[in-house]
N, C-alpha and C positions, 0 to 999 in steps of 0.2 A: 510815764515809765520811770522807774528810778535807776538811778545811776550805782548805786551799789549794789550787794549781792548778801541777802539773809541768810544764814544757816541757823536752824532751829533744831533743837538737839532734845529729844524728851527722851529722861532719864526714868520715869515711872509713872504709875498710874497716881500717885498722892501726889508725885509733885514733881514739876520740870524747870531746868535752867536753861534760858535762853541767851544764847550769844550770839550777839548783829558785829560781820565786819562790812568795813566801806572800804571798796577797793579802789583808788584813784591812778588816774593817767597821770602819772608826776615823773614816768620815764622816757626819752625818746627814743628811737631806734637810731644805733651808731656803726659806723663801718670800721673795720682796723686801721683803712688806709684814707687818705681824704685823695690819691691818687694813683690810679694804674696805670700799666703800658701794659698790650697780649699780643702778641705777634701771632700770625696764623699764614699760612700759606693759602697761595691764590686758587689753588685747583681742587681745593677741600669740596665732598659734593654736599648740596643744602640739607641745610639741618643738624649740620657737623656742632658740637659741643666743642663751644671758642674756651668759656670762662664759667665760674660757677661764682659765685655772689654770694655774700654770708653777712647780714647784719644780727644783730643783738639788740633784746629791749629786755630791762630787769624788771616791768613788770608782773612777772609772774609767769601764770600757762594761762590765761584768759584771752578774751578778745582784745585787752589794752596790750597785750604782747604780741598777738599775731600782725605778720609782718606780709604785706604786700610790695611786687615789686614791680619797677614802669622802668622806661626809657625815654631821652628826649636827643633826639640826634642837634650836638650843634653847626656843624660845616653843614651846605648846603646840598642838593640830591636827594633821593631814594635813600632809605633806611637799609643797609643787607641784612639786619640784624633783627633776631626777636628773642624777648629774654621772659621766660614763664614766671603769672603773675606770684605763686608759690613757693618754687623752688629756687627762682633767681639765677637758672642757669640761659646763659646765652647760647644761641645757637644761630647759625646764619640760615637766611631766609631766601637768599638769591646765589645766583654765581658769582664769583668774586674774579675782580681781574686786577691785575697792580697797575696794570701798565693805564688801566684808566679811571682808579681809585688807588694811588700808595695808601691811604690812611683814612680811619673814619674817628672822631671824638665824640665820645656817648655821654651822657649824663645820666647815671643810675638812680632813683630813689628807691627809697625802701619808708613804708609808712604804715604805720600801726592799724587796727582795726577797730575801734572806739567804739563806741553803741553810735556818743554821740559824735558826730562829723565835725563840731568845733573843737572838739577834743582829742581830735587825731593828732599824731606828731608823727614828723619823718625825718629823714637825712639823707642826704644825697655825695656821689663822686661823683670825678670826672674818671672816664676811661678810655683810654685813646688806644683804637684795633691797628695795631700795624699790617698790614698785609705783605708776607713774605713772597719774594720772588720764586719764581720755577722757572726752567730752560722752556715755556713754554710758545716760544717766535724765533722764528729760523732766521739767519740775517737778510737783508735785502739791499738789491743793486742799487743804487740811485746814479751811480754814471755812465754814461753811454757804453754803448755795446759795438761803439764804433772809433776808429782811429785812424789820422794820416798821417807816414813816415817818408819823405827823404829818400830817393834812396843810397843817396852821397855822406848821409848822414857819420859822424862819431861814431865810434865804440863808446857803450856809455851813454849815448844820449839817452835822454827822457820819452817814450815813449807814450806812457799812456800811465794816468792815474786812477788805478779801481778804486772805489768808493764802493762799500756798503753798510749798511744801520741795523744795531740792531736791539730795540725797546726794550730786551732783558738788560737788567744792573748786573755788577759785579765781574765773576766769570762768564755771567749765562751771557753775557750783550758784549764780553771782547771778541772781537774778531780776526783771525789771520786769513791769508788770501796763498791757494797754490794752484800751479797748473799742471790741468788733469792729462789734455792731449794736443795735442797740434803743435808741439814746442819739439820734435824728436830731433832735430839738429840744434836744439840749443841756441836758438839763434835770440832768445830774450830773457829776459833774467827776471825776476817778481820776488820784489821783497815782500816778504810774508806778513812784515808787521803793517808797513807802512803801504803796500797795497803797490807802489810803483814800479810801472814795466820798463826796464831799460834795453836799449839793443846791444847786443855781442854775439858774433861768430865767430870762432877762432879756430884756424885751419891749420893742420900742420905740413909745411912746403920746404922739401929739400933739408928734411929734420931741423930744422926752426918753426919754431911756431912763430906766425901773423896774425893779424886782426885784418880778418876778411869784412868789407863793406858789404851792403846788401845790395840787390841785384834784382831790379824790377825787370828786366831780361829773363833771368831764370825763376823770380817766383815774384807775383804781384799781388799775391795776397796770403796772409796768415789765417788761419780761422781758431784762436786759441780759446779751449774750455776751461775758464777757472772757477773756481771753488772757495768761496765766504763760508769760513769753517767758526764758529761759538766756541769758546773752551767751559759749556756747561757739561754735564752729566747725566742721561748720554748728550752727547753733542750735537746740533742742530746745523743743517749745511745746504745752501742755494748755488747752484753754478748758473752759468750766464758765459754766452761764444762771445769771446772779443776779439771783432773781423777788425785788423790792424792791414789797411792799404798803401800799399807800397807805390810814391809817387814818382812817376818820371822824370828826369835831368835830360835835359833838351840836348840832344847832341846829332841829331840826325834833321835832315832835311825830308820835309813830308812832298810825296808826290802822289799826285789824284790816280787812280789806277784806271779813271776811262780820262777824254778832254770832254766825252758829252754825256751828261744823264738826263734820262726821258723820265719823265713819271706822271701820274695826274692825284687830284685831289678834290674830292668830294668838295661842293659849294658849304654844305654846313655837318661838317665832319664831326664826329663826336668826343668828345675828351678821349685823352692818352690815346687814338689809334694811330697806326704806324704808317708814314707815307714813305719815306727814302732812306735810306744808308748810304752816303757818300765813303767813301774809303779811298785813303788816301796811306802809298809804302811809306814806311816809317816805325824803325826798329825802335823807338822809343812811343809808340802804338798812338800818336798822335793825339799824347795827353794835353800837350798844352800848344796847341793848334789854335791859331788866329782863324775867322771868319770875317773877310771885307765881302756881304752879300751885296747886291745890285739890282734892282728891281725895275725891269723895263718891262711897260704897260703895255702891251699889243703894238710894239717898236715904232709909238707915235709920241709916248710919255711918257720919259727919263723918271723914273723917280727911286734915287740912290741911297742905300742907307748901308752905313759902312758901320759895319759890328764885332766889337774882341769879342768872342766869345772862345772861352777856357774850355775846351770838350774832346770829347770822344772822336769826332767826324763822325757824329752822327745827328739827324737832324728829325726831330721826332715833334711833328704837327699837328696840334687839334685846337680843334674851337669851339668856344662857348657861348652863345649869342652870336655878337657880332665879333667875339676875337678871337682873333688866331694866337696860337703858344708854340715856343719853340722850346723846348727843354732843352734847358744849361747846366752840367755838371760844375762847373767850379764859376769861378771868377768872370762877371761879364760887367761889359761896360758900353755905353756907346760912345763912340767917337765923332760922328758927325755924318753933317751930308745929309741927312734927313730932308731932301725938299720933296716940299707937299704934303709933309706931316700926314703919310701914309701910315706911319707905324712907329712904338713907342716901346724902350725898352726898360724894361727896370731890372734895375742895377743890382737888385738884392737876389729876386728869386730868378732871373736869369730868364723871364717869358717876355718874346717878341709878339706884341700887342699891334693887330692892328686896327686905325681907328676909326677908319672907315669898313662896311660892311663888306665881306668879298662873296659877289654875288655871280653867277654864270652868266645871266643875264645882262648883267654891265658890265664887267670883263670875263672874259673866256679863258685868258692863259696869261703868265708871267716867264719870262726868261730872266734866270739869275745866273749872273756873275760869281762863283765862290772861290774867295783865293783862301789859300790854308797856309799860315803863316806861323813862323816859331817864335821863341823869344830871346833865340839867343840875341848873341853882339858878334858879330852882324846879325842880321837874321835871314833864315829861307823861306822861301817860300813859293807857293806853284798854284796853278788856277785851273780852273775845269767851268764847262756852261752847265745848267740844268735849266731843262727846258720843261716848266710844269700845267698842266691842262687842269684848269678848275671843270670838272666833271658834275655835269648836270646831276641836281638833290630835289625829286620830288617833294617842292615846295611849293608848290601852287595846284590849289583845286580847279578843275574845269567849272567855265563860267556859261552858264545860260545869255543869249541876249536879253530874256524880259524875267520878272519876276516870278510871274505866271503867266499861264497862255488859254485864252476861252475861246472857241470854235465852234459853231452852228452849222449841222449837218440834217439835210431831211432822211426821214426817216425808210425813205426808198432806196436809199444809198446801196449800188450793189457792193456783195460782199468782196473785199478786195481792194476798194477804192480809197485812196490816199485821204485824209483830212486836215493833214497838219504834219508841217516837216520842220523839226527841232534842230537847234544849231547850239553845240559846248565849242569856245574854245579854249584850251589849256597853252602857258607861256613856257613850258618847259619843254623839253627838247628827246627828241626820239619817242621810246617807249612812256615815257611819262609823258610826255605833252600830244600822244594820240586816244582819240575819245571814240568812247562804245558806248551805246544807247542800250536802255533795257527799263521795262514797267514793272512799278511795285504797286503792291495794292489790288487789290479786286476786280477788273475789267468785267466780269461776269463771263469770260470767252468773248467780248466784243471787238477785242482791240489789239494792237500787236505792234510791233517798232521794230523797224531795221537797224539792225545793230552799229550796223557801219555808217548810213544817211542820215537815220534819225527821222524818220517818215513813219508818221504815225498809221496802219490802216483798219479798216474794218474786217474782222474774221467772222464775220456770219450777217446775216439780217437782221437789220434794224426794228424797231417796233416801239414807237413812244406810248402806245398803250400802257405796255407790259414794264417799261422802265425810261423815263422823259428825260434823264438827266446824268451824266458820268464823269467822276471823283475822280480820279486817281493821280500818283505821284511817277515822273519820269525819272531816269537817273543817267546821268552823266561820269563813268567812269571812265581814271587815267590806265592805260597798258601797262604800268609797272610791278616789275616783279616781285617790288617787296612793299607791301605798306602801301596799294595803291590808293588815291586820293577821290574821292565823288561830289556830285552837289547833286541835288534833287529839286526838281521844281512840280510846281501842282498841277497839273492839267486838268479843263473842266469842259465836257461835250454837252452842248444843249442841241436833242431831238428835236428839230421842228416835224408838225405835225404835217401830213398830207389827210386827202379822202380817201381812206383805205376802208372804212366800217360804214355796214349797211347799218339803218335804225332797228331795233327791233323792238319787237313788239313784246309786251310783259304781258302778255294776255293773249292767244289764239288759239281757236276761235273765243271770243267773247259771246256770252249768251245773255240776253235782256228781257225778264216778264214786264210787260208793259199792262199793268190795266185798261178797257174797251175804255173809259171813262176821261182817262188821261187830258187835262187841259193844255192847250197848243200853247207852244214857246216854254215848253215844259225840259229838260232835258233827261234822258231816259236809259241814256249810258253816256258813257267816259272810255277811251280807248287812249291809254299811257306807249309811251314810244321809246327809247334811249338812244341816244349813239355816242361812243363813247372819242371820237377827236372831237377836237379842238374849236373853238370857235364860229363861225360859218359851217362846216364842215359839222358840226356837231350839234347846229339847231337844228331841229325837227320841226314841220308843220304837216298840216294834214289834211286829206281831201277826199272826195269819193267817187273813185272811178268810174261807176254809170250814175248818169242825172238822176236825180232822185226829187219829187216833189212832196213827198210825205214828209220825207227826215231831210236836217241839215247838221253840217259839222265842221265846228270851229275851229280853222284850219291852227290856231294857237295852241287852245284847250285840248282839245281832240274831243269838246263834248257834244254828243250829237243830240240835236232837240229836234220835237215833234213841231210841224209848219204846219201840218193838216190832221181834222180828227180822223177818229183813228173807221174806216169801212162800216168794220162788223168786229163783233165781241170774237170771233175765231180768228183775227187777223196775224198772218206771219210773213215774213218776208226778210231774206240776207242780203246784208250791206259790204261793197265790196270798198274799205279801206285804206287807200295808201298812207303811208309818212314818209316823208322826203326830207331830207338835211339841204342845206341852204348851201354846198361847195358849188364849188365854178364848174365842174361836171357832179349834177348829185348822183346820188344814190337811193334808193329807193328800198321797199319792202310794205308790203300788203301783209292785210288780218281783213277772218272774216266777222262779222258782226250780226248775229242771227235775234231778232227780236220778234215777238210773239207774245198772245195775249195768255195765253195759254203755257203752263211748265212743262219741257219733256225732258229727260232722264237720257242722256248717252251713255250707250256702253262700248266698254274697248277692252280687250282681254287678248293674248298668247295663245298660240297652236297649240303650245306645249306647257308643261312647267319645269320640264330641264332637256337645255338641250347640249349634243356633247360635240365634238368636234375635233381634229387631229391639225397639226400646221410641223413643218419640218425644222428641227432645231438651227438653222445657220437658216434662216428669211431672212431679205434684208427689209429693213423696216420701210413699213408703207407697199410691199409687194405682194401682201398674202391676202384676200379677202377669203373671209366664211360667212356666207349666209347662214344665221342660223336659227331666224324666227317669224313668225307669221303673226299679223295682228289681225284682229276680227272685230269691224265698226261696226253697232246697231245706231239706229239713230243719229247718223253722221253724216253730213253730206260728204257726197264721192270726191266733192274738187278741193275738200280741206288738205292741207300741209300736213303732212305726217312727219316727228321729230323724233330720231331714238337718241338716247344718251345710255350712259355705263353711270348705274347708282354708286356700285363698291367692288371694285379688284384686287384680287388677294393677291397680287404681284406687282405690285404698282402700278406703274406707267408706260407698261408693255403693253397697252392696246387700248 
C-alpha cells in the first residue's frame, strides 16, 4: 500500500501531464491549552455536555489530519465521564455527587488518523472536572436529643449544646439552630449560630423584674422542637424534640406510702416485665432516693446487700437466664454487705444481678428490707418490708418412670380390662405440676387411658390373628394455662396367642380317582389343613375317624395310602377325616374324602338366579336374618358340610 496519494490529470487525447504529490505525516495534533479546569454542578442529569475539546493538525483535510479523541482518568474510581471519539465533546456518563467525588482529573488525547499506525501522532492535556456544589443535604443532628438540668441551676447556665452537619460547602452546609415550639415561656434561650441552649425565665414581681429559677415542682420536663436550618437556596432544614429533664434538689424527706408490700414474681420472668412500684411521699418525687435492700431467705438465711441506688422508687424486675435486673435511672453503686455473694451490681448500667439462679423450687419467697434514703446533710430517710413470692414457671416437663413400657396381654382379654397403668411425675407446683394422660398414634380402637390414673385399657376384643402386636406413644401433659409442657413415651402391647381357631381344611370334600390297578403303599390323596395361632395351638395332625383297613393316613402329611389292593375295578368308598391342633384343649374339624375307581361329576346350583328381600332401615347389626336361597346337590352325599360365603357387595360391609 503506498503511503502517498497520485493525482493524474489527462489534459488530452495526444498528450497528458502527470503530476504525483506525497503527502507526509510531518504534523501533530495540538491543543491551545496544555491545561483546563470545568466546573460543573453535581445534580446535572447523564449525558449533560461538560466541555467541548478542539485540537488542530496542519496536515491538510486527509486522514494525516483527522483527529481522534480518548480519555484516561488519572485519580482513582469509576470514570463519570465519556468524551466522543469525533467530536471531542465530554459528556457525563453517571450521576455526580461532590460530597463524594469533589474532583475528577482527565487526560484528553487527541490523535491523527494515519494509514500507517507508526505514523500516527497525538497530544494530549490534562483537565481537571470540578464538580460544583448544590443545597443538595439537609443538615443533620449528631447530638443528643436528650438533656439534664438542675433545677437550682443559674440564669444563664449551659444547658444543652445542639450539634448538626452539614456535607454541603459554602452557604449550602452553614447552619443556624431555632426553636420552633415548646419554649412559650421563654424559659431557654438558643443561640442560632453557635447552637447553645442556655436557661432564663424572667418574671415580673411587684413591677421589678427577677430571674426566676426553674422549678421541677411545677414543670419537670421541656420537650423543645428545634430547627438546623442551611443558608442554601432554597434552604434545607431537619428538626429534632430536645427533651431537657428537669432534676431534683433534694429538700423533702421520702416516706413509703404503705410499711408493707406484698407482690410475687415469676421463677423465670422475661426481660423488662413489671413486678412492683414501691412509692414513697416526697414532693421532690423521690429522684434521688437511696435503696439499702435486704434479702432474707425463707427467715433462715440472712443475706444482706445494701444498695444506693439513684431512682424513681420504682423497682422494675426481669431475668435473663439465670439473672435477675433491677433498672436504675441514674447513679448506682453498691456499698456493701453482700454476704453470700447472692447478687452483684454494676455500677455503670445500674442492673442487680443475681448469681445464683432464683428457682421456686429452691427458694419460694424473699422478704426485703427497703429503706429510701435522701442525700441531703443530714439525710432522711424511712423503710417499708416487701414481701415477694417467687411464683411457680412451668419449667419442668412431666417425667415418665421408664423409658418405655412393653406389656403382654392374651388375646382373650375381655374388653375393659386394665393392662398397664402409667405414672408422670411433674416438680412444679399447682396447675403445672398436675399430669393427664392421653394416647397418640393409632390404637386401631383397641386401647384407651384414663386421663387422670394413667391406666391403660382394652376397648374392644382382642384377636392376635388379625393384629399380634401394638405401637403406640403415651403422653403425659402439664395443667397449665399457658404453654403447657409434655413428654411422650412408646408403648408396646404383644398378643399372646390362645386356642381360639379350629383347623380348617383347604379342601372339602376332597374327591380321589384311584385306578383298580393301584399298587399298595401307594399314596392316593393328600388332604392339606391350616390353623392359623400359634405354635402348639397351631400344628395340625391328622387321623381317620372310623378304622379303616384298606387306607391309612399320615397323621403329619395328611397323606393317605392304599394298605390293601383295591376289591374290584367299581370300588368307592368315604373317608371320614379329622385334623386336630396340638393345644392343651384342641380343637378339631372334619373333611370328607371320597375315593373311587371310577369319576363322578357333582352338581350344585341355586333355586333361583335372583333373589330380592326387604330388612328395615335402623336393624341393629347381627339382628336381622333373610333366608334367601336354596341349594340343589346331585351327586352329593347328604352328610357333606355345606358353606355359603358373599362373592361381592355393592355396599360394603353391611352384610
Amino acid at each position: 500500500m503506498l503511503s502517498y496519494v497520485e493525482r493524474v490529470l489527462k489534459c488530452s487525447r495526444a498528450g497528458a501531464k502527470l503530476a504525483v504529490f506525497k503527502l507526509s505525516n510531518d504534523h501533530s495534533p495540538y491543543f491551545q491549552d496544555d491545561f483546563v479546569v470545568i466546573g460543573i454542578e453535581e445534580n446535572v442529569p447523564v449525558g449533560t455536555l461538560v466541555y467541548t475539546f478542539n485540537a488542530k493538525d496542519g496536515d491538510g483535510s486527509f486522514l494525516n489530519s483527522k483527529i481522534q479523541y480518548s480519555l484516561e482518568k488519572s485519580n482513582m474510581g469509576e470514570n463519570p465521564f465519556l468524551i466522543h471519539p469525533s467530536y471531542g465533546t465530554l459528556t457525563t456518563a453517571f450521576p455526580l455527587d461532590r460530597e463524594t467525588t469533589r474532583s475528577v482529573i482527565l487526560t484528553v488525547s487527541a490523535a491523527d488518523q494515519a494509514i500507517n499506525l507508526t505514523d500516527r501522532r497525538l497530544d494530549s492535556l490534562a483537565a481537571k472536572i470540578v464538580i460544583l456544589d448544590i443545597n443538595d443535604n439537609s443538615p443533620n443532628f449528631t447530638s443528643s436529643p436528650l438533656s439534664y438540668i438542675m433545677e437550682d441551676v443559674e440564669v444563664g447556665f449551659l444547658v444543652h449544646h445542639i450539634i448538626a452537619k452539614d456535607p454541603d460547602e459554602g452557604r449550602n452546609g452553614q447552619v443556624t439552630y431555632h426553636i420552633l415550639s415548646g419554649n412559650e415561656n421563654k424559659t431557654f434561650v438558643l443561640d442560632k449560630i453557635t447552637g447553645t441552649v442556655t436557661s432564663v425565665l424572667w418574671i415580673f414581681l411587684h413591677c421589678a423584674t427577677h430571674a426566676q429559677l426553674l422549678d421541677r415542682e411545677i414543670q419537670e420536663q421541656y420537650s423543645l422542637t428545634v430547627m438546623a436550618l442551611d443558608d442554601g437556596s432554597p434552604a434545607l432544614s431537619t428538626t429534632q424534640v430536645l427533651t431537657i429533664i428537669v432534676l431534683d434538689v433534694n429538700d423533702e424527706t421520702p416516706i413509703f406510702l404503705k410499711q408493707l408490700y406484698k407482690t410475687a414474681v415469676r421463677e423465670n420472668q422475661h426481660p423488662g416485665e413489671f413486678v412492683i412500684k414501691v412509692e414513697a411521699m416526697d414532693r421532690d418525687a423521690g429522684n434521688f432516693c437511696l435503696f439499702a435492700i435486704d434479702f432474707i431467705v425463707d427467715h433462715s438465711r440472712l443475706i444482706k446487700s445494701c444498695c444506693l441506688l439513684c431512682l424513681r422508687v420504682q423497682l422494675l424486675c426481669f431475668s435473663q437466664g439465670d439473672q435477675l435486673f433491677v433498672i436504675i435511672l441514674f447513679f448506682v453503686c453498691l456499698k456493701g454487705g453482700n454476704v453470700g455473694g447472692y447478687f452483684t451490681l454494676n455500677n455503670t448500667s445500674g442492673k442487680l444481678l443475681v448469681t445464683r439462679s432464683l428457682d421456686r423450687e429452691d427458694v419460694s419467697n424473699f422478704t426485703l428490707v427497703i429503706e429510701c434514703r435522701d442525700l441531703g446533710s443530714p439525710s432522711r430517710s424511712s423503710t417499708a418490708q416487701l414481701t415477694l413470692m417467687v411464683l411457680d414457671e412451668n419449667d419442668h416437663s412431666p417425667s415418665f418412670a421408664k423409658s418405655q413400657y412393653q406389656v403382654s396381654v392374651r388375646e382373650d382379654l375381655e374388653k375393659g380390662s386394665a393392662i398397664l397403668d402409667l405414672f408422670a411425675s411433674d416438680e412444679d407446683d399447682g396447675l403445672n405440676g398436675e399430669v393427664r394422660y392421653s394416647l397418640i398414634d393409632n390404637t386401631f380402637g383397641a386401647f384407651a387411658i384414663n386421663s387422670v390414673t394413667g391406666s391403660i385399657v382394652t376397648t374392644k376384643a382382642l384377636d392376635r390373628e388379625t393384629k399380634s402386636q401394638y405401637t403406640f406413644r403415651a403422653v403425659a401433659s402439664d395443667c397449665s394455662t399457658h404453654l403447657p409442657r409434655s413428654t411422650t413415651v412408646r408403648v408396646v402391647v404383644h398378643i399372646d396367642d390362645i386356642n381360639d381357631n379350629d383347623p380348617i381344611f383347604l379342601q372339602n370334600p376332597l374327591r380321589a380317582f384311584v385306578p383298580a390297578e393301584t399298587p399298595v403303599n401307594e399314596t392316593v390323596a393328600t388332604v392339606r389343613a391350616e390353623d392359623v395361632d400359634l405354635g402348639s395351638n397351631g400344628a395340625v395332625v391328622f387321623s381317620l375317624m372310623i378304622a379303616e383297613t384298606v387306607f391309612q393316613i399320615n397323621m403329619k402329611t395328611g397323606d393317605i395310602i392304599l394298605q390293601e389292593p383295591l376289591a374290584s375295578k367299581e370300588f368307592s368308598t368315604q373317608l371320614l377325616v379329622m385334623a386336630s391342633d396340638q393345644g392343651i384343649s384342641p380343637r378339631t374339624a372334619t373333611a370328607m374324602v371320597i375315593i373311587s375307581t371310577e369319576e363322578q361329576e357333582e352338581e350344585i346350583s341355586f333355586s333361583h338366579s335372583l333373589y330380592e328381600a326387604s330388612v328395615p332401615e335402623n336393624s341393629a347389626a347381627g339382628g336381622h336374618q333373610i333366608p334367601i336361597c336354596v341349594l340343589v346337590f346331585s351327586n352329593v352325599p347328604s352328610f357333606w358340610n355345606r358353606n355359603y360365603s358373599l362373592v361381592k357387595a355393592s355396599v360394603g360391609s353391611l352384610f
